[in-house]
Steps between C-alpha positions, in 0.01 A plus 500: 500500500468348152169616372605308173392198646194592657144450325264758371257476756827517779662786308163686546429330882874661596442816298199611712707404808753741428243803383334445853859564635551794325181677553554339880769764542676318727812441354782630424643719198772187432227242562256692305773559177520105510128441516442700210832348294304154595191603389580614169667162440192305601265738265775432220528106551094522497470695201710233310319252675180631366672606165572101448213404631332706242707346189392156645143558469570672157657187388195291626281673341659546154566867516753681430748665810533914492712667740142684682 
């Protein structure tokens, strides 16, 4: 799955899908490794989304961008 192309609010949408897996228990070890290695890609592609997101508004409004 490309979570590069997905939005913030599907990034998050598919993130909760896969903690309710997880916590499910109901899958296997394999499944379960590749969950997780999908989930941290969609909390990464988020967090970039956000971190732009952030500079955008910064640029709006005339402030400067810091790396918060």
């Amino acid at each position: 799955m490309d979570v590069k192309s997905f939005s913030f609010e599907e990034a998050m949408k598919r993130l909760e899908a896969i903690v309710r897996l997880l916590e499910n228990g109901q899958v296997s070890l394999d499944e379960s490794i590749k969950l997780y290695e999908e989930g941290v890609a969609l909390v990464n592609s988020a967090n970039s989304l956000l971190t732009s997101a952030k500079q955008k508004l910064m640029t709006v409004s005339g402030e400067s961008v810091s790396n918060e």
